[in-house]
N, C-alpha and C positions, 0 to 999 in steps of 0.2 A: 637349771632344770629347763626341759625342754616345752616347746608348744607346736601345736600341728603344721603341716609342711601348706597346706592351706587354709588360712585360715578368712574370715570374708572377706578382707582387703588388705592391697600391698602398695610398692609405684616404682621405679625410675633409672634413670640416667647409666649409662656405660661410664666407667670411670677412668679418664687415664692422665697423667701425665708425672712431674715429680712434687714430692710435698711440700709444705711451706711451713714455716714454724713463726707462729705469729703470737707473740705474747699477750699479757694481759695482767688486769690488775689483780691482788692478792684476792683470797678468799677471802672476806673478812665481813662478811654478811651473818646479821645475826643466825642464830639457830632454829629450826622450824619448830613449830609447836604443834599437841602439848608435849611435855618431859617430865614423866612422871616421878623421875629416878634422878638424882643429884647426878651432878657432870662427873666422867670421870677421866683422871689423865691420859690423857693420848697415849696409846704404844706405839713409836713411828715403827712399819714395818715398810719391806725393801717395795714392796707393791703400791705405797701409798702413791697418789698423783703429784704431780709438782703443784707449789701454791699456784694460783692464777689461773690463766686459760691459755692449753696448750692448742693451736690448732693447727691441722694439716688438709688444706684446703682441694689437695689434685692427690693419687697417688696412683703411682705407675707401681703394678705389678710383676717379679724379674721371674725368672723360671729359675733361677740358681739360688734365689733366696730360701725356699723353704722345701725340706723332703716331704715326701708321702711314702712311707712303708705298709703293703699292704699285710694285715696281722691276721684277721679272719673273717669270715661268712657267716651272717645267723640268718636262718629261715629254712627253708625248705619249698620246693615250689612241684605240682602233681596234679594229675586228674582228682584225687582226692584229697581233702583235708586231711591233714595229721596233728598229733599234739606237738611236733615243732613246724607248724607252717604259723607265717604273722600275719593279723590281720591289717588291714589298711585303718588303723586308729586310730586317733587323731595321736595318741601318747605313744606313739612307736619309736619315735625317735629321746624318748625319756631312760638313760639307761647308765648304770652305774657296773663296775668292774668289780668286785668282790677281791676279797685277800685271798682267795683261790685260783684268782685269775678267770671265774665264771662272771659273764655277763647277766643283769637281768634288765629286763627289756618290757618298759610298759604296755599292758595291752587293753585300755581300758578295764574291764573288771577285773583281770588276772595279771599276773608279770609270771614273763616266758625268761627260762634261765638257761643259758647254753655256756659249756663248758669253753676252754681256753683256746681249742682248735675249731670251734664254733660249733660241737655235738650238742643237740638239745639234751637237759638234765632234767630239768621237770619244769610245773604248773604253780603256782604260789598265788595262792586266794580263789576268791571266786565272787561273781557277784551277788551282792546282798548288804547289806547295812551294819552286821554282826561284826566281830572279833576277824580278822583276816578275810573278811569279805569288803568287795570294793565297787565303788558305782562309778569313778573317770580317776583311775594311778597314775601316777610320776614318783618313779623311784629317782631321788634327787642326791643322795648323799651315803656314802662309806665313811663310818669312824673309825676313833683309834682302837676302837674292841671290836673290830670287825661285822658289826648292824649295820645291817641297809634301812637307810631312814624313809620312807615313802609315803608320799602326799597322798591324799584322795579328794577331788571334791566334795566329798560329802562330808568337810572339813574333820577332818581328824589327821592325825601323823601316825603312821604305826611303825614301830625299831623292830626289826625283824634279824633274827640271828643265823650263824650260818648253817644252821640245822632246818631252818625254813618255820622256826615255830617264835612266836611271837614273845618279844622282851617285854615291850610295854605300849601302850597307848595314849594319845594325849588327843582329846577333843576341844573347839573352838569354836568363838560363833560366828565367823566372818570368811565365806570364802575366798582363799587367796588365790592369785592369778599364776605368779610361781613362785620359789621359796628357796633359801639358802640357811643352812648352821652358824651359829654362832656359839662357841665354846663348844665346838665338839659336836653341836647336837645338845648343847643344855638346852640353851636358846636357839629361837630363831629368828628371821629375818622377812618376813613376804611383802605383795604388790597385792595390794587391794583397794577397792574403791568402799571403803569404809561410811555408814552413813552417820556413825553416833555424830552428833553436834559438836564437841569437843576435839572429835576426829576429821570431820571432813573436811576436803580438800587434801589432804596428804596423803602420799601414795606407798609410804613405807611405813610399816610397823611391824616391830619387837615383839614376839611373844615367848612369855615365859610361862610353864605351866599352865598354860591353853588361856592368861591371861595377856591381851596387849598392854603392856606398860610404857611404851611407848613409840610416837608417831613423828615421822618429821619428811623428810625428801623435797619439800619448797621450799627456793629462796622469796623472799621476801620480794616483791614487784612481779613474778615471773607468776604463768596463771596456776590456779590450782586444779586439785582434782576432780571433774564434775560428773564420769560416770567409770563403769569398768572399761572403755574404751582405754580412754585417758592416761589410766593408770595402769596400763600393761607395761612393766619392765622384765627387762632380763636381770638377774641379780648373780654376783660371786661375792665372794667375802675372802677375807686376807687378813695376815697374821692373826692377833684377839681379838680383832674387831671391824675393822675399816669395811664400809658396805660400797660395791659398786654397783653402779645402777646403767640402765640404757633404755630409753624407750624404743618398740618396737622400732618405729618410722622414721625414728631421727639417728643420727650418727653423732650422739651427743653422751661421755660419758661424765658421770658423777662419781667421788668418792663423800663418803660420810662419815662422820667421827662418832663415836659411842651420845656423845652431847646432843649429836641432830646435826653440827655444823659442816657443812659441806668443807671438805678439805684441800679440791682441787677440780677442774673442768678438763675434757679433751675432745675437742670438737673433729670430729674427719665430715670427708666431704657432703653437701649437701645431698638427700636421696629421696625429698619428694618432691616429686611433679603432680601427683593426682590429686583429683576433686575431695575426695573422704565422701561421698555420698552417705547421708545418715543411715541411709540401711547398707553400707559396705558393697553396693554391687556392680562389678565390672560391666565397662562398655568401651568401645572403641575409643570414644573422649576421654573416660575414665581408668585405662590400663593397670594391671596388676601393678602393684608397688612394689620398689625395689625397698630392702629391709633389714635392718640386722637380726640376723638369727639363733645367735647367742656369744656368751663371751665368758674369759676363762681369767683369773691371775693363777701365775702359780708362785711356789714358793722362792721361787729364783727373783721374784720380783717382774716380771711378764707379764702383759696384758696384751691375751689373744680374743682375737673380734673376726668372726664369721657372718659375713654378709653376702646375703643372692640377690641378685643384680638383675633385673628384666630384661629378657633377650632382646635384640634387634630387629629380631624376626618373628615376636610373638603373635602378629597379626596372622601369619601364616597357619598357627596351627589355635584360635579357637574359631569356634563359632559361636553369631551374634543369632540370641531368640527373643522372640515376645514373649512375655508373658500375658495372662489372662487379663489383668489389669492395663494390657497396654504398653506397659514398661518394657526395656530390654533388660537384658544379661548376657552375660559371655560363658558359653560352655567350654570347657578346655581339658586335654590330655592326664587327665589324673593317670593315668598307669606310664607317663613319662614327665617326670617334674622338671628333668631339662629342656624340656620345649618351650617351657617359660621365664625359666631362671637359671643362673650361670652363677659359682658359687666362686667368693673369696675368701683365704686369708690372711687375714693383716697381723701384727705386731710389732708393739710398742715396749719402748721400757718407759713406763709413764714418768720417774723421777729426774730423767734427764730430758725428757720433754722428744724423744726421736722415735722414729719408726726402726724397725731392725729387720723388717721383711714383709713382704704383701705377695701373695701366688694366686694366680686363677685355678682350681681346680676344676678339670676337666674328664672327670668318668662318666659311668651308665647315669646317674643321678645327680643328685644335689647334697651339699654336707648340709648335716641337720640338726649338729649340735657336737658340744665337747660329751667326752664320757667320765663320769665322778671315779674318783677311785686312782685312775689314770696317770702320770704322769702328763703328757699330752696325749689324748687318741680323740680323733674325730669320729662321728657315724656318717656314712651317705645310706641315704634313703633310695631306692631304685626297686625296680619291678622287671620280673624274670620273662622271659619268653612266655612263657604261660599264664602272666599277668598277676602272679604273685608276689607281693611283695616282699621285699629283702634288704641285707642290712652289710654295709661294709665297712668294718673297723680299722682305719688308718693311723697307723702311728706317725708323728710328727716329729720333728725335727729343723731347728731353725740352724742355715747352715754358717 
């Protein structure tokens, strides 16, 4: 599931050269706590990590490594608003591919559904608190019964079928940051900064029936979770169970076993340079962060990582303001997210420990996330002549 193309702070570094594979010792680190549920055996699937720590410290990106096929356009862009123009959301980039081949596209209180050539098809929800009304969506997930699974902040999950009328609902008390299936969509998997006493510090918890039963994502030495900053990851999950995890700011991947116990590391290159200022605000010292922006396994055993990279040149296109208080900030190009970021992607096959391709993409925009449902399809995120936002669905292919 996706998060906003800006969100208050990012940081760093152009990346290049070739990668290095640096071993390390077994996983063999207790399991985090609590575990409310008795351990259960491992299902080794082809996506799991290799034991250890695989790292890849440089990576040179080839242009023959990886395709981009463009598949379609969602939006609409005009002097007037229409019911398929997208807003600039923060959840725009949240969007799952349906067993019809429609897109639906989070738009904070509603999700926008456009057909397989990219025709808008209709509106789904609205906002409000009730049954299919929504206050901040992330359609996050396609089952094997064809539901679109969709987050809301106002922590509830709602399965919505392909009739657009709702299967079922499941409420909870802890908002998550984002959220992946476990069995389908029995369970699931999210990132939250948890405050119960029993829970906190851990950045991953299990919910079953809008119950967490259980918490883990620290290794034992390494710090814990101390607010919802801390605890932002990117989450996929593979074969019955294995969780992988990525914090925003680091290039640091995690796998997890059903038990809690971390089952493998992949560290790629270093990507912050910046301050983190407690209140997130850009300055010329303090530059947007370079970031991971999400990441994919698929069933082939693949692990895709999408990262935008701080341009060169980012100095050039903000401006630095006071605020009232005295303080600066950086205002910047929101109707062009390439002026500030240059987007990658990478892939690994984590079991043998190798990279199998890295590309710079280079279009109107920046990619902004995998699409659920998909085999691989990327979104870029971009804005029309007319300063409308819009949405380009890329199929991939590793060559």
């Amino acid at each position: 599931m996706n998060r906003p193309f800006y969100p208050p702070v990012p940081v760093v570094l152009a990346i290049v050269a070739a990668f290095v594979l640096a071993g390390g010792s077994g996983c063999d680190s207790p399991p985090g706590e609590p575990t409310d549920s008795p351990p259960a055996e491992r299902t080794v699937v082809p996506g799991s990590l290799s034991d250890g720590v695989c790292a890849f410290t440089l990576i040179e990106p080839q242009d023959d490594a990886i395709d981009f096929t463009h598949s379609t356009r969602l939006g609409a862009e005009g002097p007037e608003p229409g019911p398929g123009f997208l807003t600039g959301a923060t959840t725009v980039s949240d969007i799952v591919r349906d067993a019809r081949g429609r897109y639906w596209v989070g738009q904070d209180t509603e999700i926008k559904v456009f057909g397989p050539d990219g025709e808008f098809a209709a509106t789904v929800g609205r906002a409000g608190e009730g049954p299919m009304e929504f206050g901040h969506v992330h359609p996050f997930h396609l089952d094997s019964a064809g539901h679109v699974h969709v987050y809301d902040l106002l922590k509830r999950i709602s399965v919505i079928g392909e009739d657009f009328e709702l299967a079922r609902e499941m409420r909870f008390a802890y908002p998550g940051i984002t959220m992946a299936p476990l069995d389908d969509g029995a369970r699931y998997v999210f990132a939250a900064f948890v405050s119960a006493e029993n829970r906190s510090g851990l950045p991953l918890h299990v919910l079953d029936d809008g119950d967490i039963v259980q918490s883990f994502g620290i290794v034992p030495g390494q710090d814990s979770v101390t607010d919802y900053f801390t605890a932002e990851r990117w989450l996929s999950t593979s074969g019955s169970w294995d969780v992988f995890a990525v914090p925003f700011w680091d290039y640091v991947i995690e796998s997890w076993t059903e038990d809690g116990t971390r089952s493998g590391r992949l560290e790629g290159p270093d990507l912050d340079d910046g301050l983190r200022t407690p209140d997130g605000s850009w300055s010329l010292e303090n530059p947007p962060w370079s970031r991971v922006r999400d990441l994919k396994v698929t069933g082939d055993g693949r692990l895709w990582v999408i990262v935008q990279i701080r341009q060169e040149d980012w100095r050039d296109h903000v401006t630095e303001v006071t605020r009232p208080d005295g303080t600066t900030s950086l205002e910047w190009p929101w109707d062009d997210p390439g002026a500030l970021y240059r987007s990658r992607l990478d892939v690994f096959d984590p079991v043998a420990c190798t990279m199998l391709g890295s590309r710079w993409f280079d279009g109107e925009g920046v990619l902004s996330g995998f699409v659920d449902g998909a085999s691989v399809e990327v979104s870029e995120l971009f804005y029309g002549r007319l300063g409308d936002p819009l949405i380009n669905i890329w199929d991939v292919e590793l060559r």
